[in-house]
C-alpha positions in Angstrom: 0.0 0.0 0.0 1.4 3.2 -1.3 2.5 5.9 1.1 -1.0 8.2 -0.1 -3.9 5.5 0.9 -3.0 5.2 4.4 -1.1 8.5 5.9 -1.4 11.9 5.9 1.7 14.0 5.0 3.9 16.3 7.7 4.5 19.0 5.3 7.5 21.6 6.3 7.8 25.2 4.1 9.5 28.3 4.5 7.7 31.3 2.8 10.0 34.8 2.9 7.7 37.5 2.5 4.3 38.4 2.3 4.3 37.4 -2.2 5.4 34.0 -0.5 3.1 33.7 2.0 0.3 34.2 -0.6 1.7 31.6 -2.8 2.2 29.1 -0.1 -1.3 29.7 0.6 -2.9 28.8 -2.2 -0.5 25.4 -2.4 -2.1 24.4 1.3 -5.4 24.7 0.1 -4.9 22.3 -2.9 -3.0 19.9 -0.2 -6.0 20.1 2.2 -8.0 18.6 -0.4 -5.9 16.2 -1.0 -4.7 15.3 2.6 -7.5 16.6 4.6 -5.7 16.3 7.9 -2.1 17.4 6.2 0.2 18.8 9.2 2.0 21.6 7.5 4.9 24.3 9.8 8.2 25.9 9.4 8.0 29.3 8.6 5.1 31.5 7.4 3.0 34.3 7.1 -0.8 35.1 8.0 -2.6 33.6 4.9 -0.5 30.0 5.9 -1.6 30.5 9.5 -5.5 31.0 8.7 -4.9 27.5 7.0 -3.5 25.7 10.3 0.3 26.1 9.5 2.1 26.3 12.8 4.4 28.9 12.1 7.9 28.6 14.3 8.7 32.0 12.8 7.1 34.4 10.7 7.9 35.3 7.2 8.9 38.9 8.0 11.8 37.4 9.6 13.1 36.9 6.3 12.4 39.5 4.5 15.1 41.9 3.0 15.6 44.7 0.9 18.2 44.5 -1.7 20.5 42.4 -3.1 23.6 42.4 -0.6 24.5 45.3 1.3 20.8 44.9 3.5 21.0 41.7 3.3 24.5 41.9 4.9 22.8 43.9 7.9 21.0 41.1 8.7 23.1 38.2 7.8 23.8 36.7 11.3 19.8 36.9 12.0 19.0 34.8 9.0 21.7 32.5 9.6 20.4 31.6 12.9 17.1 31.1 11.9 18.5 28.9 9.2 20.5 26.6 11.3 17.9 26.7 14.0 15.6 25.3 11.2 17.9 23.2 9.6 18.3 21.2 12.9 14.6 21.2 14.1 13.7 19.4 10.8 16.8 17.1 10.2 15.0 15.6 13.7 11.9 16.1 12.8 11.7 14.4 9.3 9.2 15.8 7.6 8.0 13.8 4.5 8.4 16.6 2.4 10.2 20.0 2.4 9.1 22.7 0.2 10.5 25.7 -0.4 7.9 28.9 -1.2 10.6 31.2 -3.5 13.3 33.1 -0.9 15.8 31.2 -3.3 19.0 32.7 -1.5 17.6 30.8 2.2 15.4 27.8 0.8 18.1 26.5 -2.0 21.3 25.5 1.0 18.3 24.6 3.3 17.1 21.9 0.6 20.3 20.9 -0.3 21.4 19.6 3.2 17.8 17.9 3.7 17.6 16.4 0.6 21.1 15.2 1.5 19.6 13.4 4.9 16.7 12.0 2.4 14.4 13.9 2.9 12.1 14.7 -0.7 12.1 18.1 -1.4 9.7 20.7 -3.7 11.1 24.5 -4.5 7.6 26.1 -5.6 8.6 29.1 -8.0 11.6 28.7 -10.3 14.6 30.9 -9.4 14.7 33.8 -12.1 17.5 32.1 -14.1 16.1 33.4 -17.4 16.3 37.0 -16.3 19.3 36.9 -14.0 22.2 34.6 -11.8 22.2 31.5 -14.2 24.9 30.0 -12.6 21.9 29.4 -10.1 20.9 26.4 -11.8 23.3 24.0 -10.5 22.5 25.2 -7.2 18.4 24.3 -8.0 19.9 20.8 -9.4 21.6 19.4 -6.3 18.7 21.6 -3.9 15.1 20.2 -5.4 13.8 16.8 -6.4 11.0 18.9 -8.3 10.2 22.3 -9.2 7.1 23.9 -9.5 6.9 26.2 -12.2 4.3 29.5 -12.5 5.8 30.6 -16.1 5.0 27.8 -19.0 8.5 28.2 -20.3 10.9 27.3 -17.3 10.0 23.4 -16.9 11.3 23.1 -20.8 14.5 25.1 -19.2 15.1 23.1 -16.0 14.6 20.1 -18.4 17.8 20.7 -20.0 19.5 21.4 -16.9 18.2 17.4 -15.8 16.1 19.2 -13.0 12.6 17.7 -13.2 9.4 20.1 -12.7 6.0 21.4 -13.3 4.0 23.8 -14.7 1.1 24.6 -12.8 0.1 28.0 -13.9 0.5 31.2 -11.4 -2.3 30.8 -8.7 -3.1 34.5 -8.6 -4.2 33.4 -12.0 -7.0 31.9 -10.9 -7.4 34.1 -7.8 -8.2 37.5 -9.8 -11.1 37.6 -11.9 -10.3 38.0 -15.9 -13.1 41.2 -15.6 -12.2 43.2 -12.2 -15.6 44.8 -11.2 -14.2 48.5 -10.4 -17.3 50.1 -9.4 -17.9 47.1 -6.1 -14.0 47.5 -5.6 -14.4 51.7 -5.2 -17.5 50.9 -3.1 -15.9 48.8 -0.8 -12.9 51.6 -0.5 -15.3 54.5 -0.4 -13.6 56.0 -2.8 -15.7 58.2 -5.7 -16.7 56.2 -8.3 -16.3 58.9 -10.6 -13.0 60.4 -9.7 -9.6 59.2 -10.8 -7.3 57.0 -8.8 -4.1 56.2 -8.1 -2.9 53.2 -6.4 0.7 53.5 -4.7 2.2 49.8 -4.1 5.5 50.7 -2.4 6.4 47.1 -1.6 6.3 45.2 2.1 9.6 45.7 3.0 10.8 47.8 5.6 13.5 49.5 3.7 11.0 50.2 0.8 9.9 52.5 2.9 13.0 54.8 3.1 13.6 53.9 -0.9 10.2 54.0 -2.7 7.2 54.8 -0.5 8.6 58.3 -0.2 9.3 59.5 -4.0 6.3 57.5 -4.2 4.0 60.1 -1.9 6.4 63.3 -3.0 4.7 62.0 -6.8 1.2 61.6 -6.4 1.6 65.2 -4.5 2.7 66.5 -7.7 -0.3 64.9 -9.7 -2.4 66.0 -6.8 -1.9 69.7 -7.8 -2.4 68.5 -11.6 -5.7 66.9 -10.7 -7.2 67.8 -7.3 -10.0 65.5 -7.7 -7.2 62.8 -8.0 -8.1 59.9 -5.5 -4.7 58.2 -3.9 -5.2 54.9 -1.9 -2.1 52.9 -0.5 -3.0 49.1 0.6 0.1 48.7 3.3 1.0 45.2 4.8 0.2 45.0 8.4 3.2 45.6 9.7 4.4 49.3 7.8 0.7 50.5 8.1 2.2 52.7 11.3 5.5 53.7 9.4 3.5 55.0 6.3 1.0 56.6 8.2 4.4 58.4 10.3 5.8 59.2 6.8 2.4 60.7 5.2 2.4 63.3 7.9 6.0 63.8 7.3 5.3 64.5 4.1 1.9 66.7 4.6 0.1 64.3 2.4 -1.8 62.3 5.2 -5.1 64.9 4.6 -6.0 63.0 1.0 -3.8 59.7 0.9 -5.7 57.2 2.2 -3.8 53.9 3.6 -5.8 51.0 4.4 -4.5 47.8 6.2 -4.0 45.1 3.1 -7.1 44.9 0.9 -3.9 45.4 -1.7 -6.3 43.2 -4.3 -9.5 45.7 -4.0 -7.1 48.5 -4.5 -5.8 47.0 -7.4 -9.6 46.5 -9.0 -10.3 50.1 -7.9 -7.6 51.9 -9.6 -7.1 53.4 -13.1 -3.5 53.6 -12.4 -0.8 52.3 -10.1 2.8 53.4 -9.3 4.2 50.1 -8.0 7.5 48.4 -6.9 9.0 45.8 -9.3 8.4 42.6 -8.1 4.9 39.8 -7.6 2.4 42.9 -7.3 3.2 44.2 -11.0 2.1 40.7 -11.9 -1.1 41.0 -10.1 -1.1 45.0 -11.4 -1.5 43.6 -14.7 -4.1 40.6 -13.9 -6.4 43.0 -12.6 -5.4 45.0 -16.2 -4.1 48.3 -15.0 -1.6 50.7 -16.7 1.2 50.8 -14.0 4.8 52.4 -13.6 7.2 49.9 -12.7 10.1 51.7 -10.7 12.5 50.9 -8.2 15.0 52.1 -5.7 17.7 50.5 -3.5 20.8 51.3 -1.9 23.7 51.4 -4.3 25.4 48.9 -3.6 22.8 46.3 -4.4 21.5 48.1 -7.5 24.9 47.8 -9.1 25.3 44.2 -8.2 22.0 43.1 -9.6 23.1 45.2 -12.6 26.2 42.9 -13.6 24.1 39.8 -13.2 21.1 41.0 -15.1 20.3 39.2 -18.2 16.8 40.9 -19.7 16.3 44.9 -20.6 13.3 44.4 -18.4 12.7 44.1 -14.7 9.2 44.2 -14.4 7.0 41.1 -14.4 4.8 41.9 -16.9 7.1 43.7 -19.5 9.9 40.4 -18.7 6.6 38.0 -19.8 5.5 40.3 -22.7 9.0 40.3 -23.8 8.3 44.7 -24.8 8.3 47.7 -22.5 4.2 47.3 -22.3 4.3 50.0 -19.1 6.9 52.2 -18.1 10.1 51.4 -15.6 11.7 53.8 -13.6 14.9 52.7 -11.5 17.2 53.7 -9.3 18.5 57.6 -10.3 15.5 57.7 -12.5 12.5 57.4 -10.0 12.6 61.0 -8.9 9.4 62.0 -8.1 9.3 64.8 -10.9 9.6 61.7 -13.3 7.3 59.2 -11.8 4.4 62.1 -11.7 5.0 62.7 -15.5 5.3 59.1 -16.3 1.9 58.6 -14.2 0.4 61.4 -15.9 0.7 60.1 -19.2 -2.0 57.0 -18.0 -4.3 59.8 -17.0 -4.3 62.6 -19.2 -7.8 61.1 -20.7 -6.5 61.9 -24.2 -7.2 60.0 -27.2 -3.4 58.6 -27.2 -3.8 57.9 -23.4 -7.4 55.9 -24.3 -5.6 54.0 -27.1 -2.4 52.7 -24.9 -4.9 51.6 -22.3 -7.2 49.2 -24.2 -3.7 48.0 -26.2 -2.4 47.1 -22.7 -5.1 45.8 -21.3 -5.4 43.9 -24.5 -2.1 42.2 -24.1 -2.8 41.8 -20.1 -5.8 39.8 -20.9 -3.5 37.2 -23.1 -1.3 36.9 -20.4 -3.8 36.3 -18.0 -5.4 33.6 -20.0 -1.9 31.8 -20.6 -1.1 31.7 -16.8 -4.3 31.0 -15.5 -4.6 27.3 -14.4 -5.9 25.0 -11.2 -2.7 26.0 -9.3 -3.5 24.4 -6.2 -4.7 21.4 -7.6 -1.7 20.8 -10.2 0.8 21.4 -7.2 -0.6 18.8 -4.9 -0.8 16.2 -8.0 3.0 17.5 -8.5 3.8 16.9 -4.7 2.0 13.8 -4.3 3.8 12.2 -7.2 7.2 13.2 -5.3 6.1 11.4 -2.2 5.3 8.5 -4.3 8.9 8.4 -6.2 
């Protein structure tokens, strides 16, 4: 009798951030319908908790800023929690590790447990395609599968001898293909006649200091533009107190409004967004909204990610489009003079402006339809295979 028909699996996972937690998520609910009584822990966020995982840390523990020189900050943290980890499940044996993304902590964690024997699952292939291909080997010796979101990377790992999956990108299926605006404004209490702006800063700390700033210092400048201009920011739970700080700082607290999450009605609610590069651009463009992409880091990191970058691109959406679909403003560039312009050009309401909007929400509807597939489902078939090798 196979190891399915008579047990339930122990499941351990590490998620980084709150993109991580989300994904990681969505993969417990297609293993709870699998495996009913699945016991799932390591370390995780609030949508793993609210599905029974018994987090031993939480994902913000994890969570950097940067490439090296933050991440350097906080090495010996990290560290700890890794070989705390390391040692908690080498004893406890869990049937199957998986790995939710945070390649630079879940790829040497993997490695040394699939060493002991035990199977393990890294859910969201490293961005080898765009950046750090050396990376591969590391993915070779670290997972006995992959599971994919992109349909081109399991055709990649394949040649690389790395077997894995594609099982489509579960906020895919999570975001309608036809947003309903006027609920999403309704549920904000935002004017369902007035423009808005979204601001997606990240849910890092340090994106605070980087991007949440130019961000506000912009949508002040397309405030005097437009004074009708609705500007909502959706912040993670724990910066909702540091933005709030920083909009008084900046004198802007009397029309931005920050809610606590909701980051997904926002998203349906806006008819722009000025947003951080990285999993929210993704959802920016499932939800079919005209975005900038920018970014800002210290400069150390930016010029190490530089020398390792493989694509022109850095935004999800204009990386899977292969074209600059929507703007992206890095670095030097995101000054908040530049940002507002770039912005403005979504929302001037002319005839040019009306034409680039349906053409990208045109080409945001393809992509949608090619990633969208029964994530949670696929993944547990994926994972229950592994446990059956």
């Amino acid at each position: 009798m196979s190891f399915l028909q008579n047990q339930q699996p122990r499941v351990a996972m590490v998620a980084g951030e709150t993109s991580g937690d989300l994904l990681a998520g969505l993969l417990l609910d297609g293993m709870r319908q699998q495996w009913p009584q699945v016991q799932s822990y390591g370390i995780g966020g609030s949508q793993m908790q609210q599905r029974g995982f018994d987090a031993w840390w939480p994902s913000e523990r994890l969570a950097v800023h940067g490439y090296s020189f933050e991440v350097l900050m906080r090495l010996w943290d990290i560290l700890s929690i890794r070989k705390q980890l390391r040692g908690k499940l080498l004893q406890e044996r869990p049937d199957v590790f998986v790995g939710i993304d945070a390649p630079d902590f879940n790829l040497g964690l993997e490695q040394d447990l699939r060493a002991s024997g035990i199977k393990t699952v890294h859910f969201v292939c490293p961005s080898i395609w765009a950046w750090r291909p050396e990376r591969v080997h590391k993915i070779r010796a670290a997972a006995d599968h992959v599971l994919c979101l992109f349909p081109f990377e399991p055709a990649l790992l394949a040649r690389h001898d790395i077997a894995a999956t594609y099982v489509g990108h579960p906020l895919a299926q999570v975001i309608p293909m036809e947003p309903d605006r006027a609920a999403a404004r309704a549920r904000l209490g935002l004017s369902a006649d007035a423009p808005v702006l979204a601001l997606l800063p990240g849910s890092r700390r340090a994106e605070v200091q980087y991007i949440a700033k130019p961000f506000m210092q912009a949508a002040a400048l397309l405030k005097q533009e437009w004074p009708n201009l609705q500007v909502i920011l959706p912040a993670v739970p724990a910066l909702h107190d540091k933005l709030i700080a920083l909009s008084h700082e900046l004198g802007v607290a009397g029309w931005l409004q920050i809610v606590r999450g909701q980051s997904h009605d926002v998203l349906a609610a806006c008819d722009c967004t000025l947003i951080a590069s990285g999993t929210a651009t993704l959802e920016a463009a499932l939800f079919k909204r005209p975005m900038v992409i920018s970014y800002h880091m210290h400069p150390w990191s930016y010029k190490l990610m530089q020398r390792k970058q493989l694509q022109p691109w850095v935004g999800l959406p204009n990386i899977l489009c292969s074209d600059f679909v929507v703007p992206e403003l890095l670095q030097n560039q995101a000054s908040p003079r530049a940002l507002a312009d770039a912005v403005a050009q979504w929302l001037d309401g002319s005839a040019h402006a009306c034409a680039k909007i349906n053409a990208v929400q045109l080409r945001f509807t393809a992509l949608h339809q090619e990633l969208c597939r029964d994530t949670p489902t696929l993944s547990a078939h994926a994972i229950q295979k592994v446990l059956s090798a």
